[in-house]
N, CA and C atoms as a LAMMPS dump frame, in Angstrom:
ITEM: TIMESTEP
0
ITEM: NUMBER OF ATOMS
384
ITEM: BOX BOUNDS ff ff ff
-5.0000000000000000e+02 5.0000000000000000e+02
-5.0000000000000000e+02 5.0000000000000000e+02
-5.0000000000000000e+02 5.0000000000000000e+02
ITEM: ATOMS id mol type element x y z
1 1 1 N 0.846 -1.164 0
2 1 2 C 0 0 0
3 1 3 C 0.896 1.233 0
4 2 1 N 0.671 2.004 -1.377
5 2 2 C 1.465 2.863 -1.369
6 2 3 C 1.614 4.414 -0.203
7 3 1 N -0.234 4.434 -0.039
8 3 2 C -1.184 6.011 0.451
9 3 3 C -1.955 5.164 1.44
10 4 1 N -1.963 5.979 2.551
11 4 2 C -2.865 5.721 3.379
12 4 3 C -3.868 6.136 3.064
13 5 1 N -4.212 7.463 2.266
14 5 2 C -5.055 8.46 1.919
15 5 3 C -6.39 7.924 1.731
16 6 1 N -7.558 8.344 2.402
17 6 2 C -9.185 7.625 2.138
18 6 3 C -9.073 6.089 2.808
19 7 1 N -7.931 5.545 3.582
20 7 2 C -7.949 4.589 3.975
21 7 3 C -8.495 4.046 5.021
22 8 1 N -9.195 3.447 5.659
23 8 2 C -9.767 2.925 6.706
24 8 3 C -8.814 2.327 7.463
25 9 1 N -8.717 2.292 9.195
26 9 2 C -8.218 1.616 10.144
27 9 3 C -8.44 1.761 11.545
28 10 1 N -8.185 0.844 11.722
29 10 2 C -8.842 0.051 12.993
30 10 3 C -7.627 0.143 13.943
31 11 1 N -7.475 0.788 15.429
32 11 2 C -5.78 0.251 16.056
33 11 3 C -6.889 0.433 17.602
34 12 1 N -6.715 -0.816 18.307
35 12 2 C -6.736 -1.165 19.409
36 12 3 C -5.632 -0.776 20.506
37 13 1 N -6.146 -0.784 21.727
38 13 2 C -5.532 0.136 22.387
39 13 3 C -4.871 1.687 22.165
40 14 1 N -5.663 2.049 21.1
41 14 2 C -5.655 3.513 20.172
42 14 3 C -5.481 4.681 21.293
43 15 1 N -6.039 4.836 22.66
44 15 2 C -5.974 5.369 23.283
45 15 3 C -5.121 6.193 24.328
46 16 1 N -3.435 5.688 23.486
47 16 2 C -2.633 6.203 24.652
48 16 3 C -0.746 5.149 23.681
49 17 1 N 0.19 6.128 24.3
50 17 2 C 1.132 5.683 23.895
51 17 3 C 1.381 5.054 22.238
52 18 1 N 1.638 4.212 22.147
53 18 2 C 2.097 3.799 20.281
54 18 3 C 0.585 3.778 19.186
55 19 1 N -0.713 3.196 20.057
56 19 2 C -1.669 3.578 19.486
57 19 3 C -2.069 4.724 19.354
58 20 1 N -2.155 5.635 19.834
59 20 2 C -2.461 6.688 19.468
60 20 3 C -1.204 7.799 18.818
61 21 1 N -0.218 7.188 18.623
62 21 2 C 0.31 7.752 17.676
63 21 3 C 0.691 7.264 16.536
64 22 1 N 0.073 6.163 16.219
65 22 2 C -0.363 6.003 15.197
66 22 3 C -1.472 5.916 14.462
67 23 1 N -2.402 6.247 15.51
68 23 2 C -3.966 6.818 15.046
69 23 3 C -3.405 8.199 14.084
70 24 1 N -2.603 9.217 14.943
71 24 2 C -2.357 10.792 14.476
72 24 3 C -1.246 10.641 13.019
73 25 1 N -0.571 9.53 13.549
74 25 2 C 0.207 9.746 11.886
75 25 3 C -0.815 9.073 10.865
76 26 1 N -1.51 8.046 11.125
77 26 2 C -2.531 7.391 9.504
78 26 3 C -3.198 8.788 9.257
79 27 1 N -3.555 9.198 10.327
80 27 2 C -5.058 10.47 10.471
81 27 3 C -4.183 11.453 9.607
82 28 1 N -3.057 11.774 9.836
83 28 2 C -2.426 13.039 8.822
84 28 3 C -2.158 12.477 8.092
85 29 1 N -1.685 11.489 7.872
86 29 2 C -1.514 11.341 5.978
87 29 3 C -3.099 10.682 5.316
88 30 1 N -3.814 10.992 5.888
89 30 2 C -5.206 11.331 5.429
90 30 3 C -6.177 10.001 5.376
91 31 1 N -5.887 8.751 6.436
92 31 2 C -6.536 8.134 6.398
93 31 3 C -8.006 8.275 7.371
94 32 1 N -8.918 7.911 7.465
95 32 2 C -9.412 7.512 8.78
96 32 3 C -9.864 6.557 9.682
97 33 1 N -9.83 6.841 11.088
98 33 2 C -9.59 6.232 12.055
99 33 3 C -10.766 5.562 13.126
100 34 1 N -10.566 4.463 12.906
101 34 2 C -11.376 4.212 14.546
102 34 3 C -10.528 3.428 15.645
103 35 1 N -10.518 4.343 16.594
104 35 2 C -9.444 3.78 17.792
105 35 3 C -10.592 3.034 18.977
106 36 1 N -9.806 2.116 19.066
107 36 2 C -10.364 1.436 20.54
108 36 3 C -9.608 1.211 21.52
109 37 1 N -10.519 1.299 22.924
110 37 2 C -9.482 1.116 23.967
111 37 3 C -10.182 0.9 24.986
112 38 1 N -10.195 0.003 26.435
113 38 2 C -10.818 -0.036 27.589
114 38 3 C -10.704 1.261 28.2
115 39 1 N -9.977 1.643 28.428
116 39 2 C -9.646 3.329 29.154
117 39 3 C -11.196 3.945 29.022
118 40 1 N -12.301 4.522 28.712
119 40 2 C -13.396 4.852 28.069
120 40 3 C -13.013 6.487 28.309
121 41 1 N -12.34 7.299 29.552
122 41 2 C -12.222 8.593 29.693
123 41 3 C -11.417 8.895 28.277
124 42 1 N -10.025 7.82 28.343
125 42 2 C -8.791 8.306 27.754
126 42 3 C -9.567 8.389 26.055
127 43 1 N -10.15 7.22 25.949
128 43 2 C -10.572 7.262 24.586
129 43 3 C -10.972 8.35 23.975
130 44 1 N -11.928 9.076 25.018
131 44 2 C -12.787 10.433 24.849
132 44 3 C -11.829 11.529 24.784
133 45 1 N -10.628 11.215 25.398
134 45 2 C -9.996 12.499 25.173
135 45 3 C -9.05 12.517 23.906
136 46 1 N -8.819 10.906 23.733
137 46 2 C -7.927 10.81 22.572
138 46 3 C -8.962 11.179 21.183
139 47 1 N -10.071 10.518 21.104
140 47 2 C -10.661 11.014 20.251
141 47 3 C -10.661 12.818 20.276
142 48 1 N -11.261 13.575 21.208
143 48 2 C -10.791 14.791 21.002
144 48 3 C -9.958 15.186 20.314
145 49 1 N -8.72 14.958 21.223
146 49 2 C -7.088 15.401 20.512
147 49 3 C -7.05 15.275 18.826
148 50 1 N -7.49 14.032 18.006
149 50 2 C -7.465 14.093 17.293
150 50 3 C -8.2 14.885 16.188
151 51 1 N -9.803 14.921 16.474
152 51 2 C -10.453 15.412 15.82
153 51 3 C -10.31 17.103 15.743
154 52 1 N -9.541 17.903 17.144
155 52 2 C -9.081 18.846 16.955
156 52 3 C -7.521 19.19 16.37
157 53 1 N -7.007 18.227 15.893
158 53 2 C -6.135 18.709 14.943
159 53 3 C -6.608 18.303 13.216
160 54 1 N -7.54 17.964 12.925
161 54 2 C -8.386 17.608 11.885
162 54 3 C -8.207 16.27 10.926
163 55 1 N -8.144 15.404 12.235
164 55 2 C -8.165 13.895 11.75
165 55 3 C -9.379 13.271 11.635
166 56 1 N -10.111 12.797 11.193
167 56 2 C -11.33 11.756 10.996
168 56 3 C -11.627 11.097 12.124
169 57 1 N -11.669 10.874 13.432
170 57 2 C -11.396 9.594 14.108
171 57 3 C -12.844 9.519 14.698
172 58 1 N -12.755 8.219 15.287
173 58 2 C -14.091 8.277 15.75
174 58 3 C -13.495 6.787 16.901
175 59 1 N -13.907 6.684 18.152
176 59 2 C -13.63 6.01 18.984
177 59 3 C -14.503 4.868 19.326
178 60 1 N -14.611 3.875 19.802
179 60 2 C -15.355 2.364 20.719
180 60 3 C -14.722 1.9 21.561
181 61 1 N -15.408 1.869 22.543
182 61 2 C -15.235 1.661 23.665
183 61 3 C -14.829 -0.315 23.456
184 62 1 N -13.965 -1.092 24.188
185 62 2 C -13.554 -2.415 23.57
186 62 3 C -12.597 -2.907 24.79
187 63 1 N -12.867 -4.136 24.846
188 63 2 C -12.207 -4.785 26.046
189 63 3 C -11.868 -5.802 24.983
190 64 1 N -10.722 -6.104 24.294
191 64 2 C -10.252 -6.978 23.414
192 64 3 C -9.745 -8.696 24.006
193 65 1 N -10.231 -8.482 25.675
194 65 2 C -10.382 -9.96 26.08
195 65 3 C -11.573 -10.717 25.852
196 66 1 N -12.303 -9.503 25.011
197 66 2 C -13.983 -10.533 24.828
198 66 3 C -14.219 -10.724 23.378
199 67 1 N -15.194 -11.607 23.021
200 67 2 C -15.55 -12.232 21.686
201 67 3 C -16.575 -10.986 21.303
202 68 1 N -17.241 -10.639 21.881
203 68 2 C -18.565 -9.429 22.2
204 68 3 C -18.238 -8.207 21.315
205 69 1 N -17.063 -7.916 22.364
206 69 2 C -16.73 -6.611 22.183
207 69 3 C -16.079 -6.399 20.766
208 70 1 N -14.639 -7.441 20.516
209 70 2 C -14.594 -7.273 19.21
210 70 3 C -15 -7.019 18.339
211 71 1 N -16.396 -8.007 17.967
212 71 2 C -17.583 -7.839 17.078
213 71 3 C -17.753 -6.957 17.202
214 72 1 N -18.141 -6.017 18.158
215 72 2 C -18.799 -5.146 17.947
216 72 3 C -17.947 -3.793 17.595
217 73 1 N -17.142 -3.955 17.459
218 73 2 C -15.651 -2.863 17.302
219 73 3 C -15.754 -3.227 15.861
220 74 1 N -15.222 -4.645 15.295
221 74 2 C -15.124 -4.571 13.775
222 74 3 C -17.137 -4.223 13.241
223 75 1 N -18.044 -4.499 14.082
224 75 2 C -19.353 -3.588 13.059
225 75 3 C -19.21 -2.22 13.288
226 76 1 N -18.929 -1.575 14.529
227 76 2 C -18.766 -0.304 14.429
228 76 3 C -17.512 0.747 13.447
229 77 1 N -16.376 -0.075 13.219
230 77 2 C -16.082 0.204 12.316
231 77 3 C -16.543 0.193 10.482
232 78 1 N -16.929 -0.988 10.741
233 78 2 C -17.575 -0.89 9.142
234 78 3 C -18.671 0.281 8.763
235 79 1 N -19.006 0.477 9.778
236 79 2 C -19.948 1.391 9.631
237 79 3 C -20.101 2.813 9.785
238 80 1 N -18.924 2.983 10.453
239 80 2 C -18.114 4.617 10.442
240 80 3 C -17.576 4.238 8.998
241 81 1 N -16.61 3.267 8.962
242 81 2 C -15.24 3.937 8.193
243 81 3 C -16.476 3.449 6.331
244 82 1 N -16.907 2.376 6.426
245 82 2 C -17.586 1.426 5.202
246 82 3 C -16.46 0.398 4.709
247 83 1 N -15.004 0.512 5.014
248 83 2 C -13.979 -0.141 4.67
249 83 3 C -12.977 -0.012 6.094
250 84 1 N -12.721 -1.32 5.799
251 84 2 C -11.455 -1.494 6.84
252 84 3 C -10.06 -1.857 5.825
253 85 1 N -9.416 -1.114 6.035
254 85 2 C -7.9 -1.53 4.986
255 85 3 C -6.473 -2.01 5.996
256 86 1 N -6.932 -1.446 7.28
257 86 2 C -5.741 -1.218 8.408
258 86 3 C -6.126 -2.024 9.474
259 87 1 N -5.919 -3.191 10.182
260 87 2 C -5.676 -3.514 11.002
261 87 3 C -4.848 -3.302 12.319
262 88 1 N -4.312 -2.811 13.4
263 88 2 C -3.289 -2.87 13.78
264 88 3 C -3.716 -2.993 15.717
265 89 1 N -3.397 -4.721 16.087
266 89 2 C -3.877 -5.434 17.442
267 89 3 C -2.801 -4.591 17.702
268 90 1 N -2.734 -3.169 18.273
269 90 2 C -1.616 -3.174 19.362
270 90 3 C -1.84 -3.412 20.459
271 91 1 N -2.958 -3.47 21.084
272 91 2 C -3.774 -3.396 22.414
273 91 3 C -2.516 -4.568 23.169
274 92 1 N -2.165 -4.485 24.55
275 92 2 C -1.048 -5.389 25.192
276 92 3 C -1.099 -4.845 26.419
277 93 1 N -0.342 -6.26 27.176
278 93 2 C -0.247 -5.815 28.37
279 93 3 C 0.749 -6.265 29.109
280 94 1 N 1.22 -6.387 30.024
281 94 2 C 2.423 -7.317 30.62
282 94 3 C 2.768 -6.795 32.254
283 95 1 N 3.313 -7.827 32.644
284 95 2 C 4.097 -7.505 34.514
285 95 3 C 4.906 -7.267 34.963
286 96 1 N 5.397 -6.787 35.59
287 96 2 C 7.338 -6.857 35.648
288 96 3 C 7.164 -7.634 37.149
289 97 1 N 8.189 -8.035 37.141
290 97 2 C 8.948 -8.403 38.029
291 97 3 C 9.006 -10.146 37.943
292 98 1 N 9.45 -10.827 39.522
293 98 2 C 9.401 -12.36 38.711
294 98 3 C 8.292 -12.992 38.545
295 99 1 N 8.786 -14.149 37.857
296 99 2 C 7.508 -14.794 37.186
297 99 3 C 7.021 -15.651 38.461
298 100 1 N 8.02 -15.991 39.265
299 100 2 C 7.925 -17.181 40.97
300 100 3 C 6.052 -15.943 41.385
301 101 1 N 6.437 -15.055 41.149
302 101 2 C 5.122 -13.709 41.79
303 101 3 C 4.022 -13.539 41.267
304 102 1 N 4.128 -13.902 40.185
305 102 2 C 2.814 -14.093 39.359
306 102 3 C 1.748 -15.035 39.343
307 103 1 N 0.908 -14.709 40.034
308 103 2 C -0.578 -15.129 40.381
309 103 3 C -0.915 -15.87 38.804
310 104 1 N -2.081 -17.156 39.183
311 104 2 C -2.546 -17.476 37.865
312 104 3 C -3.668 -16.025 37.585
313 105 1 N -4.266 -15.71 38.635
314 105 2 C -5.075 -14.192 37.636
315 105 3 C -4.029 -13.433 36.651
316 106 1 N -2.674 -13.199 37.205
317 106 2 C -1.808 -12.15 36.741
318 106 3 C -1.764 -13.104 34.7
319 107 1 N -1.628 -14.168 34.827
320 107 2 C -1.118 -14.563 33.537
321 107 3 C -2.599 -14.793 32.848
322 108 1 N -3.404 -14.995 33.789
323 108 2 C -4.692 -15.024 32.577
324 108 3 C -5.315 -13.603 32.042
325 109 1 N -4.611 -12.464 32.929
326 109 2 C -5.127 -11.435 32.463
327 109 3 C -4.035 -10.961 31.054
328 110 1 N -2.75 -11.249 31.207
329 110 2 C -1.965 -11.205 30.333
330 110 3 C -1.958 -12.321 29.287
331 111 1 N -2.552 -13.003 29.148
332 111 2 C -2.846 -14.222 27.883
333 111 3 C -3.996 -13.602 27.506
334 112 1 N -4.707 -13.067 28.182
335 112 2 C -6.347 -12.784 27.232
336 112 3 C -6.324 -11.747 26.816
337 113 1 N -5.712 -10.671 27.099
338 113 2 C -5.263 -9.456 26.317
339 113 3 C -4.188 -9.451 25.107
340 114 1 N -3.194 -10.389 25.213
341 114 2 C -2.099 -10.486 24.565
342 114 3 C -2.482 -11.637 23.123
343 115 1 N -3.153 -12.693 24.231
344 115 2 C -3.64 -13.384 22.75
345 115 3 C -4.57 -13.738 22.332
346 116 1 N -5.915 -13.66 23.301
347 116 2 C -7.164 -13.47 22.396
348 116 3 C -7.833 -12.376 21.987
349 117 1 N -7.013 -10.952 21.918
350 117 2 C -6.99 -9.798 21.979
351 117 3 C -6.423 -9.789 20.113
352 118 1 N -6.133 -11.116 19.949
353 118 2 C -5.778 -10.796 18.293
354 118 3 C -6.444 -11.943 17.551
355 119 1 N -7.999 -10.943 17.999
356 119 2 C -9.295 -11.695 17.191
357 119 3 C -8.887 -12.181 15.574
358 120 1 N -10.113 -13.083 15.132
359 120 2 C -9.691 -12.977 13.753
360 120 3 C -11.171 -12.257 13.395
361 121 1 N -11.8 -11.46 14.022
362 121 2 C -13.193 -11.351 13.573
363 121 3 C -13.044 -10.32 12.168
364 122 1 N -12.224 -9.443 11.746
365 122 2 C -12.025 -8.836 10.793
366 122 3 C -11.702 -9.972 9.769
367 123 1 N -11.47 -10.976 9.724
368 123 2 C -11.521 -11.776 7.872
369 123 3 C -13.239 -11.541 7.829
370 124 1 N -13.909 -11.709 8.652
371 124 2 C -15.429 -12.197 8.305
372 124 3 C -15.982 -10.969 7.011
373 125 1 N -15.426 -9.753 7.364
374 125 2 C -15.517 -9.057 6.352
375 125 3 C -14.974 -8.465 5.013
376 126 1 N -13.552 -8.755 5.296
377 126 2 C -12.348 -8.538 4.797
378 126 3 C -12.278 -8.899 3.589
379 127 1 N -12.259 -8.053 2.484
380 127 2 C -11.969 -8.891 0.884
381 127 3 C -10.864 -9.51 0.556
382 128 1 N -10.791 -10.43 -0.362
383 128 2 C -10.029 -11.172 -0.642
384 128 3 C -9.353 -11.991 0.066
């Protein structure tokens, strides 16, 4: 893909750090955007930020540990953007310190964000 330009995309965890700066760079080279993120304040403000420097974006609210929510992130996108061209699961999470410390909650919250957080529900629409 040469142009982002008129392009549709989708970036999870859009709301803060690498997602949302790459919401603002697709958004200036003229694509548009739908960002998702659990945060629901941050989203609102990230959506702001963007739409006041005159990016397209439009936000959903998305907990990318659920089957639900996804769906409903890739229909709400189809239906802002009409095309999805951009994918991008950044949504992640992780712990520091040792692993001897880590609770089984601690790793199931970090497996269900990390890897069922990279739905495949976007082929269902996806051409080709």
């Amino acid at each position: 893909m040469d142009s982002v330009e008129g392009r549709g995309a989708v970036i999870t965890g859009g709301a803060s750090g690498i997602g949302l700066a790459t919401a603002r760079e697709l958004g200036t080279r003229g694509a548009r955007v739908v960002i998702a993120d659990v945060d629901v304040s941050a989203l609102e403000q990230a959506v702001e930020r963007l739409r006041a420097e005159g990016i397209d974006a439009f936000g959903v609210p998305c907990d990318v540990r659920r089957l639900d929510h996804l769906t409903q992130l890739a229909d709400e996108a189809f239906r802002h953007l009409s095309a999805v061209h951009i994918v991008f699961n950044n949504a992640g999470v992780a712990l520091a310190g040792p692993i001897a410390a880590m609770t089984h909650d601690d790793w199931r919250w970090v497996i269900d964000v990390d890897l069922w957080g990279r739905s495949t529900v976007w082929r269902r629409s996806c051409p080709g």
